[in-house]
C-alpha positions as CSV (number, residue, x, y, z in Angstrom):
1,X,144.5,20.7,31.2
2,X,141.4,21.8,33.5
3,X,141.2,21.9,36.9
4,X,138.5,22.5,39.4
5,X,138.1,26.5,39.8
6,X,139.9,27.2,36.0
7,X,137.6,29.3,33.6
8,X,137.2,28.7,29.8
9,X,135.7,31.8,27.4
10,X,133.2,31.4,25.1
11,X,133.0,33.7,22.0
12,X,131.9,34.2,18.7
13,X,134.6,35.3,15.9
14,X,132.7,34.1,13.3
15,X,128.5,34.8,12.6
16,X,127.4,35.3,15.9
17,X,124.7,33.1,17.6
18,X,121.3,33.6,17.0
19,X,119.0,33.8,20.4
20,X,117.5,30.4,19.3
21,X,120.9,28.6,20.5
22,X,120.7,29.7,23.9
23,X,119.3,26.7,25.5
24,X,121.9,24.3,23.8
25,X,124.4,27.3,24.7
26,X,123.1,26.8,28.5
27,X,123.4,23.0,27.9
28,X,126.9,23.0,27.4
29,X,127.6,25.6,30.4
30,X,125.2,23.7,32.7
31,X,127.3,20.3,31.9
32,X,131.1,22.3,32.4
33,X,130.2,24.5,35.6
34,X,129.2,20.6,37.3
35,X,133.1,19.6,36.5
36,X,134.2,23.0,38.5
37,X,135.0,24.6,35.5
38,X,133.7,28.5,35.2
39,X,132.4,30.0,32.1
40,X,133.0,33.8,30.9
41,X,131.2,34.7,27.8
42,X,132.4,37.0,25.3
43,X,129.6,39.9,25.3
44,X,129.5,39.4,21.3
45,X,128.5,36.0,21.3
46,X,125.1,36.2,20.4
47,X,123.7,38.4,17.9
48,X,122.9,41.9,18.6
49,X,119.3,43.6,18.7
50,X,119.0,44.0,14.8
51,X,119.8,40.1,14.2
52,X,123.6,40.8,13.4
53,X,126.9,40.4,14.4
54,X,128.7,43.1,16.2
55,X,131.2,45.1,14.0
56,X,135.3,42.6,13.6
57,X,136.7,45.7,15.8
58,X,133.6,44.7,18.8
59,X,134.7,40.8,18.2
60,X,138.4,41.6,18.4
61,X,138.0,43.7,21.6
62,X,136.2,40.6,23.2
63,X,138.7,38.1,22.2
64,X,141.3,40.2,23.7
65,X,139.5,40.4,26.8
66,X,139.6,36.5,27.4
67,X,143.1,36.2,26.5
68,X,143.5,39.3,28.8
69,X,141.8,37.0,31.7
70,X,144.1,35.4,33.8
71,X,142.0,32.8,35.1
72,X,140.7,31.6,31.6
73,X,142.9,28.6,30.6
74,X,140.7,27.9,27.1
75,X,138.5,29.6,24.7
76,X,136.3,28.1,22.5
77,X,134.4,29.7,20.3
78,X,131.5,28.4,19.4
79,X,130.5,30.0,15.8
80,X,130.7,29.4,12.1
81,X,129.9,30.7,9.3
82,X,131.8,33.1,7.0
83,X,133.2,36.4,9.4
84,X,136.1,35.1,11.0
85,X,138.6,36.7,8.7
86,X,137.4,40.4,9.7
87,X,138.7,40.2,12.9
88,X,142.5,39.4,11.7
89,X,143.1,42.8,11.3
90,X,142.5,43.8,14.8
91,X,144.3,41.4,16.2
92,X,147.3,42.4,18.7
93,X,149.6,39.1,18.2
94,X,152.0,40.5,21.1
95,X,148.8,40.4,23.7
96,X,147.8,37.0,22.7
97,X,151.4,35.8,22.3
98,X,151.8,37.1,26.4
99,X,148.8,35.0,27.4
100,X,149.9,31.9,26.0
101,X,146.7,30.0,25.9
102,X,145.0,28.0,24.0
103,X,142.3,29.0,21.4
104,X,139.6,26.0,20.1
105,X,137.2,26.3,17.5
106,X,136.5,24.6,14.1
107,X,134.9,25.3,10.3
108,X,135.4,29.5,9.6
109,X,137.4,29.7,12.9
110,X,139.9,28.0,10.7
111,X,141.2,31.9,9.6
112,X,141.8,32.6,13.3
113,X,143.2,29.3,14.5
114,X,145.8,29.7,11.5
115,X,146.7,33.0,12.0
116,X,147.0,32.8,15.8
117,X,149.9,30.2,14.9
118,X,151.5,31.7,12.1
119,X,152.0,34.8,14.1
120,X,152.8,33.2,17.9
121,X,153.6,29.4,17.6
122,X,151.0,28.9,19.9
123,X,148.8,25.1,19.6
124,X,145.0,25.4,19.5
125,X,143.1,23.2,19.0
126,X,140.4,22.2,15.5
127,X,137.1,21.1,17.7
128,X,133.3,22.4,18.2
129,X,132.0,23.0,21.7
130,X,128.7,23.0,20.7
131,X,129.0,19.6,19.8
132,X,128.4,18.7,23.9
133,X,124.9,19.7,23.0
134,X,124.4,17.7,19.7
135,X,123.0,14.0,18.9
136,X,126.1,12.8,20.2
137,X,125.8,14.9,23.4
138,X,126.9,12.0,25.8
139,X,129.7,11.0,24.2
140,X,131.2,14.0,23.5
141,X,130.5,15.1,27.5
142,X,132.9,12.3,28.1
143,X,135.4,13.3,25.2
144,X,135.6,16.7,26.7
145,X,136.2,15.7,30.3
146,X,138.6,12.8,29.4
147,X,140.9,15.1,26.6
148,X,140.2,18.8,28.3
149,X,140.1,17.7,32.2
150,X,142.0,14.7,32.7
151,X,144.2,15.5,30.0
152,X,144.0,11.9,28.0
153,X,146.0,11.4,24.8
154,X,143.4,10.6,21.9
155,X,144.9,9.4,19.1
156,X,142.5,9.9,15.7
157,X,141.9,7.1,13.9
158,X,143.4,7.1,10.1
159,X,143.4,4.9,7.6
160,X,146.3,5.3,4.4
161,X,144.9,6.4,1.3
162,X,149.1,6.0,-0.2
163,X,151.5,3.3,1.4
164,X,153.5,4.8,4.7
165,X,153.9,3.7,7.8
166,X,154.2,7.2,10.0
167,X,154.4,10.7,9.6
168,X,155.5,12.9,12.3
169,X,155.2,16.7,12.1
170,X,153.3,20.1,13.1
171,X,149.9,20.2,11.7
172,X,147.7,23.2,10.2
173,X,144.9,24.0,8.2
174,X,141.3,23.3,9.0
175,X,138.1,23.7,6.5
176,X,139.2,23.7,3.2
177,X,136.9,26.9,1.9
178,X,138.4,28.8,5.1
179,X,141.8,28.0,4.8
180,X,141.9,29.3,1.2
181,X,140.6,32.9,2.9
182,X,144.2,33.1,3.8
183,X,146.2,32.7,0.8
184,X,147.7,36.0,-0.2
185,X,147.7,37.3,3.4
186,X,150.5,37.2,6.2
187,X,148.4,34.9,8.1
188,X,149.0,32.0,5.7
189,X,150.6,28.9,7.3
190,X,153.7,27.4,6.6
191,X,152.7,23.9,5.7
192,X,156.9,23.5,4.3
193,X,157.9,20.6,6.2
194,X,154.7,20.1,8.1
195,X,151.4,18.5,7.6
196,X,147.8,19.4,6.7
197,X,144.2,18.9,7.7
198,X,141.6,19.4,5.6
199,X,137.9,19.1,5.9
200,X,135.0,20.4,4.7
201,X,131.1,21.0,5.1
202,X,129.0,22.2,1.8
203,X,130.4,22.1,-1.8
204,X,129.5,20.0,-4.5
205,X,132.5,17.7,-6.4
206,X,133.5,20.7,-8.7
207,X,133.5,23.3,-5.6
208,X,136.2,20.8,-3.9
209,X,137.7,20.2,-6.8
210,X,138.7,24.2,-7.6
211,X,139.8,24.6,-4.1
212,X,142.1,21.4,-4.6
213,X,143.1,22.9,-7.5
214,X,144.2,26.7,-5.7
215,X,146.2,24.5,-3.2
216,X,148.2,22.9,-5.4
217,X,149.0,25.7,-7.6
218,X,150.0,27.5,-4.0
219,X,152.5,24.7,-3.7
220,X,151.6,23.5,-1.1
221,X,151.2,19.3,-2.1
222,X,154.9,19.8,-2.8
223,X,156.1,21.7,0.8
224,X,154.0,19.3,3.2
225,X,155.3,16.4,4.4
226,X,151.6,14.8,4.1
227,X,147.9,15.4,4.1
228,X,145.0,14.6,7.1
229,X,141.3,14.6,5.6
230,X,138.4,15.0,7.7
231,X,135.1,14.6,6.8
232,X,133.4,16.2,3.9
233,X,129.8,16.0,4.6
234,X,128.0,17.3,1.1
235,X,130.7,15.6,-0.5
236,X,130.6,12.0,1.7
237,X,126.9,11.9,1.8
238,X,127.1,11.0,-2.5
239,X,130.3,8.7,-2.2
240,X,133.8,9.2,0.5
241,X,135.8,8.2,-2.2
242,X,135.2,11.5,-4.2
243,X,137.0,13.9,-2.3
244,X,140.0,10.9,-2.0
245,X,140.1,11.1,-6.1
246,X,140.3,14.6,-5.7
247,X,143.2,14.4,-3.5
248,X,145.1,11.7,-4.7
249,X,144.8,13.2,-8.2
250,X,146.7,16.2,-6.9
251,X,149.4,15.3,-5.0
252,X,152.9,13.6,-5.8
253,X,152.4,9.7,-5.5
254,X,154.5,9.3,-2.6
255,X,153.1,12.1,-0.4
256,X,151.6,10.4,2.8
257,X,147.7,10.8,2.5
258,X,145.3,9.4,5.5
259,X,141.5,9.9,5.9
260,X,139.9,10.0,9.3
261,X,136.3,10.2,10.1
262,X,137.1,11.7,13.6
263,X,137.4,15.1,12.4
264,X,135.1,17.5,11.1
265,X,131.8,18.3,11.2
266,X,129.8,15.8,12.5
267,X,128.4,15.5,15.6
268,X,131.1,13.0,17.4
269,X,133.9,15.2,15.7
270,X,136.8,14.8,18.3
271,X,139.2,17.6,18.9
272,X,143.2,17.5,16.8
273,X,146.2,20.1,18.2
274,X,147.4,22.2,15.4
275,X,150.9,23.9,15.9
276,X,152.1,20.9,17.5
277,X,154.3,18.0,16.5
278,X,151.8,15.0,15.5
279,X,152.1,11.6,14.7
280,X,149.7,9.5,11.8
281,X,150.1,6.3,11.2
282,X,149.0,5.1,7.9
């Protein structure tokens, strides 16, 4: 996927960085510019003077800009939080659809990943950069290079939470809080025939349990062809089998449903391609 001489861009949709990460920011960099790779930051990726993020129309100039870049094959974006969505106004679709390349982040980037998709078919990808710098640091060095350099097929572990043996579709969605963000809005995925990821970070059992609730009323347990879930950290860290009631409560009894602990939050979460036709094994 990466070669020797490519560029990736790092940016910041979402809350911008706070000054504090700029040593694990310079972690990551120091660990990709030894494979080769070259790194162009987004000038809105760390917070401004005042301890704020730069205005949606300052982010949306500076995605543009990478996609712009010719020699920038990736961008990640390294934030979170709760701003995506303000960009998604200011976004020109026929720019990013003409520079056809991938766009990686994960949590509130969930808005932009989503909407990027539903308005160009393009695949990007659910994974945190920053995780190269985390407690996991070594491993995920070597998940990047093998799955963004050497272009390795990782297959996510799942486990069936219903009796299937395969499903086989395009996948969307993301965090489950910033997914809902979209509902309502042009930028809402078609999960009709496809399949859906959903994770979380914070909420307590009720929290899940209302946004469970939206998606099922949105119809869309009864247009997807099967359901992914991540990791829910709040959630997990009381019992993993709460969010699984949740779910299985909610959804017709012979919709495929698998549960992965490769994806989400945590430190060793590894990367999944939305947009792009998928198989789980149950």
């Amino acid at each position: 996927m990466l070669v020797k001489g490519d560029s990736i861009g790092l940016i910041a949709c979402s809350n911008a960085r706070p000054s504090r990460y700029e040593e694990k920011i310079k972690n990551v960099e120091g660990f990709i510019t030894a494979l080769g790779i070259n790194i162009v930051r987004a000038e809105t990726l760390l917070e401004t003077d005042e301890k704020t993020t730069s205005a949606p129309q300052a982010r949306a100039l500076e995605l543009h800009k990478l996609y712009d870049n010719e020699k920038i094959k990736l961008i990640f974006d390294i934030s979170g939080g709760d701003l995506a969505n303000q960009i998604l106004p200011f976004l020109d679709f026929e720019r990013i659809t003409a520079a056809n390349k991938p766009f990686v982040g994960l949590s509130d980037l969930t808005t932009v990943l989503n909407a990027v998709l539903q308005q160009t078919n393009q695949k990007n990808y659910y994974f945190q950069l920053m995780t190269l710098a985390g407690t996991k640091a070594v491993e995920q060095q070597n998940f990047f290079k093998e799955y963004f350099v050497e272009g390795h097929e990782t297959i996510i572990e799942t486990r069936g939470l219903t009796d299937f043996k395969e499903i086989v579709g395009k996948m969307y969605g993301g965090n489950i809080r910033c997914l809902l963000k979209l509902a309502g809005t042009s930028f809402w995925p078609e999960f009709k025939g496809n399949i859906i990821l959903l994770e979380g970070f914070s909420g307590s059992y009720e929290r899940n349990a209302s946004y469970i609730a939206q998606l099922q009323q949105l119809g869309v347990f009864t247009d997807c062809i099967g359901i992914v879930l991540g990791t829910f950290t709040e959630l997990d860290q009381k019992n993993t089998t709460l969010i699984e009631s949740l779910i299985l409560a909610a959804v017709p009894d012979d919709l495929p449903v698998a549960r992965t602990s490769e994806v989400g939050h945590g430190d060793d979460g590894k990367a999944i391609v939305l947009g792009h036709t998928i198989t789980i094994r149950g």
